[in-house]
N, C-alpha and C positions, 0 to 999 in steps of 0.2 A: 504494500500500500504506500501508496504517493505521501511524502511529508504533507503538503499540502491540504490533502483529503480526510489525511488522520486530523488535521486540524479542525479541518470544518465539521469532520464527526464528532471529537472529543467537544466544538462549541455545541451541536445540535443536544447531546446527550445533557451537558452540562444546562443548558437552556431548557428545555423539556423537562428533568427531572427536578430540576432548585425548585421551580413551586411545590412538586409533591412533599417534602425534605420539610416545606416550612407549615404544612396543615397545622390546625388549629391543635394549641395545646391545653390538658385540662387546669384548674388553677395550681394542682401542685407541682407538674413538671413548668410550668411557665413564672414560677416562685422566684427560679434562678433566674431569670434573665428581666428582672423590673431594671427600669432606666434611674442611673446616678449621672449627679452633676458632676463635671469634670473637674477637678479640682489637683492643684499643684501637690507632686510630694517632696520633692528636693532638684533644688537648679531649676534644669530646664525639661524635668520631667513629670509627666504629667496624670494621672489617671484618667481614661477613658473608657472608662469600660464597664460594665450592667454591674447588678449585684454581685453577682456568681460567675462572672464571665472577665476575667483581666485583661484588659488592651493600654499600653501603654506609649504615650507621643511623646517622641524625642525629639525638641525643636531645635534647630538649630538656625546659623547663619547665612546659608547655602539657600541662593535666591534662580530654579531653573528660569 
């Protein structure tokens, strides 16, 4: 299979399936993911990220 072909399969599949991934959840599995305010923990980093779910933004100086 063509690189190119595997690509447009790997988006179809990826496309197609993400909505079924995100059905509705009942109130105890969707417990973990309620929305937090982003808030500074040290420097220039930051909390992003749900209750139960850790995402953290590293700012920096660097302008693409």
């Amino acid at each position: 299979m063509s690189r190119s072909l595997f690509r447009i399969c790997l988006f179809l599949c990826l496309t197609l399936l993400g909505p079924a991934s995100h059905a509705a959840l009942d109130a105890e599995d969707s417990s973990w993911n309620q929305p937090v305010t982003a808030f500074r923990m040290i420097g220039n980093i930051y909390y992003v990220g749900a209750s139960d779910v850790t995402s953290y933004l590293i700012v920096t100086p660097k302008i693409r």
